[in-house]
N, C-alpha and C positions, 0 to 999 in steps of 0.2 A: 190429464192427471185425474185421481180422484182424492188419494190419502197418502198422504206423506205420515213414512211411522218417524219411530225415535229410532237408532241404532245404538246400544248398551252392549258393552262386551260379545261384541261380535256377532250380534242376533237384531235383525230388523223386530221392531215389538210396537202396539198403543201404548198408551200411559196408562198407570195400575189404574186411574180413575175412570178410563175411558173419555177422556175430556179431550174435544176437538178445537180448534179458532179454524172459522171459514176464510178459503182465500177467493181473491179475487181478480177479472181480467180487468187490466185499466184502462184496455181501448173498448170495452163494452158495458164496464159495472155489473157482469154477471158473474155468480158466485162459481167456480169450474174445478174446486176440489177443497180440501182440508188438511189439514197439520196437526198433527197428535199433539195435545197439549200436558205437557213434563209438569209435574209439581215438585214436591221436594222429595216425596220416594223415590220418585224418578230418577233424580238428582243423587240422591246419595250411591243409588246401585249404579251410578254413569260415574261415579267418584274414587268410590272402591275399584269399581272395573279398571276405572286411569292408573289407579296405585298399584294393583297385580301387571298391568297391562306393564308398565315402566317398568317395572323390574326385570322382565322381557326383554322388553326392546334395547336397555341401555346395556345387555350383554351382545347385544348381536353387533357384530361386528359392523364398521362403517362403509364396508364393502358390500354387505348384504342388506345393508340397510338401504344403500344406494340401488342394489338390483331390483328391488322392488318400488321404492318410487319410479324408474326408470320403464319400470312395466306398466307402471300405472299412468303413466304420461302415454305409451303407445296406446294402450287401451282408451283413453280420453279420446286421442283423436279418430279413433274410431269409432267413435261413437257421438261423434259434435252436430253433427245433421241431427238428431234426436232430440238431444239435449238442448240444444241452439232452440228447438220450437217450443222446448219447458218454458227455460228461459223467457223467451218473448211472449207468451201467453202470462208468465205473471210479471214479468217488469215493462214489458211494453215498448221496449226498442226493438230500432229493426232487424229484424231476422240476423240480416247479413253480420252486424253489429254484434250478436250475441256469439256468432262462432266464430268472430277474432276471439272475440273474448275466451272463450273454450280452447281454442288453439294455442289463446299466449298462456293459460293453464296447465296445457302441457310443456312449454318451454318452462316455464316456472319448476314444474316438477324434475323435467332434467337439471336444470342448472341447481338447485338447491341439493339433489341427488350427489352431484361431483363435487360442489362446494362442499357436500357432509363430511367427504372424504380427507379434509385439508383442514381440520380445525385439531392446529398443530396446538401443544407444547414448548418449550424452548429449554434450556440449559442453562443456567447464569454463571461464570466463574465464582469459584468459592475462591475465601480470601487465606483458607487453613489445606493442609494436603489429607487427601483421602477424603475430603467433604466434595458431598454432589448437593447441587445445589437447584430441585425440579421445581418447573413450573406445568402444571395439567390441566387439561380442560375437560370438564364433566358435562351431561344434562345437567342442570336447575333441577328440573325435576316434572311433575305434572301438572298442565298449564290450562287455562280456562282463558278462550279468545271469544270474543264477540266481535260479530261484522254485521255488516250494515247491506240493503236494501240495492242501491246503486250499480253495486259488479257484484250477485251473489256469489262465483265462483272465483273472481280472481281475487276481492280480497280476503276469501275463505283461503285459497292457496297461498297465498302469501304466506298466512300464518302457522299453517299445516306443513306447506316445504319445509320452512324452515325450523319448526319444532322439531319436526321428525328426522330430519338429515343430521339434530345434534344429537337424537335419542332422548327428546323429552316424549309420554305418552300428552292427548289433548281429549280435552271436552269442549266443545264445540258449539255457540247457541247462532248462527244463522240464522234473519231476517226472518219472521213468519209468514212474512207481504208475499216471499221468493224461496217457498222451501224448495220446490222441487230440483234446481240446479247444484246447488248444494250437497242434496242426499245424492244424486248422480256420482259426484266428485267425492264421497265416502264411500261409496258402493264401488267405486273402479278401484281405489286403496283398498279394499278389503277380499276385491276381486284378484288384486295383484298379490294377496299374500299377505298382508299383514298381520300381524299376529291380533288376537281379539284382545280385548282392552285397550287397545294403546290409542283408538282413534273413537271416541263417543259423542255423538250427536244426540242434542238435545232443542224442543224449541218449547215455548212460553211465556209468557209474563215476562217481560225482559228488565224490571229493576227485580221481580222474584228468585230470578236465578242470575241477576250478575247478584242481589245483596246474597245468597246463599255459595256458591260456589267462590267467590272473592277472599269471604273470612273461612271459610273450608280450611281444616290445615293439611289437607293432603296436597292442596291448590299451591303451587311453590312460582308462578310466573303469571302475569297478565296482561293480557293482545287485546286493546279496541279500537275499533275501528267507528267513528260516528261525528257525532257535531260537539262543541267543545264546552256547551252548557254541561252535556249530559258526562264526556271525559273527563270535565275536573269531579262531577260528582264519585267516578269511581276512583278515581285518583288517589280521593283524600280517603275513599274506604279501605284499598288495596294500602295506603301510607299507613293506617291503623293498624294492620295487619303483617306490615315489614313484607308486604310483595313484592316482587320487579316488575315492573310494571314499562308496556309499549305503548303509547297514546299516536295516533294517526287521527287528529283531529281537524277540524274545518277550515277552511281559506276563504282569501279574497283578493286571489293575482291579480297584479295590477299586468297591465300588458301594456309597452313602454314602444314609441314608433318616434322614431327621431328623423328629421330632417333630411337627411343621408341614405334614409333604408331604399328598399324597395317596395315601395308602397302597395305594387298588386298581388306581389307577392306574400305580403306580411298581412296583407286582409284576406288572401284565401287561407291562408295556415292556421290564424288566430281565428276565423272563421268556424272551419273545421273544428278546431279542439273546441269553443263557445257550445255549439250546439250537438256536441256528441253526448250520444243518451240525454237530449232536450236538455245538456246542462247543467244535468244532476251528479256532474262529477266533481270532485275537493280539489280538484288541481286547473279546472277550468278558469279561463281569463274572465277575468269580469269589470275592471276598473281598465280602460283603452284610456292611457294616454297619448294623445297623438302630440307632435309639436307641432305651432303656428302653422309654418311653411307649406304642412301636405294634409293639413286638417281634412279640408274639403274632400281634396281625393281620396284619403281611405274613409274617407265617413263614406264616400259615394259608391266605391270597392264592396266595402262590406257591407251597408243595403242590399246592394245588388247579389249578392254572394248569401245574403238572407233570405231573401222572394226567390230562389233558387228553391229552396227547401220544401219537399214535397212534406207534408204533415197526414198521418193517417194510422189505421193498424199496422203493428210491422210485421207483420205474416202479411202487409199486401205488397205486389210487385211497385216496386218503382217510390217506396215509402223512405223519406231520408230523417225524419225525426218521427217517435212514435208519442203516445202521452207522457206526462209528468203518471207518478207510481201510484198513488194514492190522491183522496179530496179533498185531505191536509195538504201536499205540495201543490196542489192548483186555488186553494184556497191564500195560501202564505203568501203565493209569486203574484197573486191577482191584487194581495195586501199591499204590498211593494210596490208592486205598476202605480196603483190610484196613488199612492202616498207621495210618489215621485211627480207623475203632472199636478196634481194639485199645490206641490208647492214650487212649481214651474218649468218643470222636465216637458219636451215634448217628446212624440213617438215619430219615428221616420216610417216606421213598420210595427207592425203588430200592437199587441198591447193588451193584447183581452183575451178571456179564457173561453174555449167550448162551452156553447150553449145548448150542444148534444148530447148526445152518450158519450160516453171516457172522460176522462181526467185531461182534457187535449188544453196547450196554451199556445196563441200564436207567440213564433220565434221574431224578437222583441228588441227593437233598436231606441235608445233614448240618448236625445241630448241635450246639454243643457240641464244637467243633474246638478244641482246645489251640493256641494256636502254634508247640508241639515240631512239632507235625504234620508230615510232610512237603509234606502238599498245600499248608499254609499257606504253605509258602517255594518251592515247586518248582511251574512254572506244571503244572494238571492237564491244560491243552488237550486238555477231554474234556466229557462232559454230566454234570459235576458243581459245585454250587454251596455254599458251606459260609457258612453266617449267623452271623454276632456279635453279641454287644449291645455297645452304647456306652452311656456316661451325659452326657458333655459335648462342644465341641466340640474342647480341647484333647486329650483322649480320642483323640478319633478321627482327628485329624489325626495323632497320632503314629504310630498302625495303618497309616495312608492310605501313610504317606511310610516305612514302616518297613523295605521292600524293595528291594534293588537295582535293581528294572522299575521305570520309567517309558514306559509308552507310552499308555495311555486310562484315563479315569477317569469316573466318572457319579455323582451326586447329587440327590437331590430332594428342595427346602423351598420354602416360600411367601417367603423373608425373604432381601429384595436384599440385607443385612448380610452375612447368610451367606452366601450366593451369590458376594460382593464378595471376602468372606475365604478360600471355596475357589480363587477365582481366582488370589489370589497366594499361598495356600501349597501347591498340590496341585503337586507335582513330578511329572508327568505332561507327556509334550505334546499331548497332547489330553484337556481336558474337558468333560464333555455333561452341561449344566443341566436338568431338565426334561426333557426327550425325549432320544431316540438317533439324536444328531445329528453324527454322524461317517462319513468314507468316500466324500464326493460329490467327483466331479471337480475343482469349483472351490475345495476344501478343505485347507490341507495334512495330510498325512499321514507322521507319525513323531513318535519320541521322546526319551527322555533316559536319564542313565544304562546300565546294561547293556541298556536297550532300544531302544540304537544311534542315534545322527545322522543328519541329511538326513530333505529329504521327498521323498514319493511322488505330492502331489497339490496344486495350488493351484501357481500360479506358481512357488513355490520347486522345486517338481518339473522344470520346465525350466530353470530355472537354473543347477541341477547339472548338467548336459549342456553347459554354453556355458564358454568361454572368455576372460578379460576381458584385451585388450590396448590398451595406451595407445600413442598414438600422438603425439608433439609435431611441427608444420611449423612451419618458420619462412619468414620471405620470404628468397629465396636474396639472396646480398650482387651487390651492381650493381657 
């Protein structure tokens, strides 16, 4: 890469100021491109552009609105080898890692594409004759999402599917850390046809254009995606403002292993999802409670399932975790580790951060975590995992539910009881029995508590983008 522009009404462009922010590789700390940096001129002609662009798009039918995200999902995976290497040169997972990622962008695009198609209406009986009594669903209208660093492209799509499949136009401010995957996935939407306005990319100062664009009054919806300091901050700006507003904010699964599971199998799954993208993802397990019974052997499981993990660049062959994204996230998880043994956690594995080049943290086994801890109350959104014992299951539901996060949760036991009874007490909005079963297109996606309302995935995802107005006829009088 070298310069990532803005895209404004249909036209790749710098910012009128000519203002760049350097980006950076995290497995090497060298600087390997730039990102046009938007101020509020920027902003307003990416504003105006949303509001012509919507008036477009919310006439075009749901059919042709669908034919073109549907082109744009083919076009994606034709182009995921490329884009896969953006990718990992600025977030720093491995390669392989980045073109799931790209590929389930294209599944996102289909399914929100067909989904557009089904955002019915309904009919109510009326209680008088010759009265119809409609119910309709509109775009909201022109919407401003913000995503975050972690999945630059899937939680860009997320947001993107599902405005556009209701016929809302977006402005767009994606990661600075990770432009270039991003503008890729606006550039195949506009490759596929979309009409100009309706899809504007912007990056910058990120409380400069969420405070600018939030109280905007063309801005009629609000999509963030980040940690849940910063989402109650917009929260309460967008509530000033009477927005709608989606918050996908931070976690701190607890991941629940009972007596009954399968124990090797529950330390390789919860394994896997732990140290995908080093960790840095919201819906990663981080609080392992095991019970009594099989403590040992998944504590010994998942060690082992850890010393697996090869750490390195992921543009190298045979790389299975790459760096943390920046020297803030190696700086925060390094904070966490020391905070945890010092007040009497020990490490089975890892513990410490690269004393090399990159942003690298060894993948990070602790047990014997106190609950003063801080990691146990502050999400570590890092490649560390901290084990409990439990002894019942009132025990453990108390641990489960004892956090202000509610957003994913995981357990494994042989016993539909149990299973019955995580269902209705696990204050999460997403839990995954048995396998790690969260995140697919047709699924929703979000949580409760400080880990924000609305979803990101599953019909309820388009729903937030529509508008429900009622309509009464009557027969006009003779």
């Amino acid at each position: 890469m070298s310069k990532v522009q803005l895209f404004i009404d249909g036209e790749w462009c710098d910012s009128l100021s000519g203002k760049t922010i350097p980006v950076v590789n995290p497995a090497t700390e060298e600087r390997i491109g730039e990102v046009a940096h938007a101020q509020r001129e920027d902003l307003e002609l990416a504003v105006n552009a949303a509001a012509r662009g919507f008036r477009v798009w919310r006439k075009m039918s749901p059919l042709d609105r669908s034919a073109i995200l549907r082109k744009a999902a083919d076009l994606l995976r034709q182009r995921a080898d490329s884009i896969a290497t953006m990718m990992t040169l600025e977030q720093g997972k491995p390669v392989a890692e980045s073109k799931i990622e790209i590929l389930g962008c294209a599944d996102f695009l289909d399914w929100f594409a067909e989904e557009g198609r089904r955002t019915y209406g309904r009919m109510i009986p009326a209680r008088g004759e010759g009265i119809y009594n409609l119910v309709m669903k509109e775009p909201v209208g022109p919407v401003a999402a913000f995503t975050p660093w972690n999945f630059p492209m899937s939680q860009a799509v997320r947001k993107l599917g599902a405005a556009l499949s209701a016929g809302c136009s977006v402005v767009i401010k994606p990661p600075e850390e990770t432009p270039s995957s991003p503008a890729e996935l606006i550039r195949v939407l506009a490759d596929a046809g979309l009409p100009k306005g309706v899809v504007n990319l912007v990056y910058g100062v990120p409380s400069e254009i969420s405070d600018y664009l939030i109280s905007h009054p063309v801005i009629r919806k609000v999509s963030f995606t980040g940690s849940t300091p910063v989402g109650k901050q917009l929260a309460s700006l967008a509530g000033a403002h009477m927005k709608r507003i989606t918050m996908e904010l931070g976690g701190h699964a607890p991941a629940i292993v009972f007596n009954d599971a399968d124990v090797k199998f529950a330390a390789t799954v919860l394994a896997g999802g732990k140290y995908r993208n080093a960790g840095q993802v919201c819906i990663a397990p981080t609080r392992f409670l095991i019970q009594d019974g099989v403590y040992d052997q998944f504590v010994d499981e998942f060690v082992a399932k850890t010393k697996e993990l090869k750490v390195g660049n992921g543009l190298n062959e045979g790389v299975t975790i790459g760096p943390l994204a920046n020297d803030r996230r190696q700086a925060a998880i390094g904070t966490l580790v020391d905070d945890a043994l010092m007040n009497g956690a020990k490490a089975l594995t890892g513990g410490k951060r690269s004393q090399n080049k990159g942003y690298f943290f060894e993948p990070t086994v602790l047990v014997d975590v106190p609950k003063s801890a801080r990691a146990m109350n502050e999400e570590p959104f890092g490649p560390v995992a901290l084990m409990s014992r439990f002894k019942d299951f009132d025990e453990v539901m108390t641990e489960a539910n004892r956090l202000p996060y509610g957003l994913a949760s995981y357990a494994y036991t042989r016993s539909v009881k149990t299973s019955t009874a995580l269902a209705a007490g696990i204050e999460s909005g997403m839990l995954s029995i048995n396998h790690y079963g969260l995140a697919l297109p047709e699924l929703p996606f979000g949580g409760m508590k400080d880990s924000g309302y609305g979803s990101e995935g599953g019909l309820e995802a388009v729903e937030a983008y529509l508008a429900t107005k009622f309509v009464s006829q009557g027969s006009p009088a003779s």
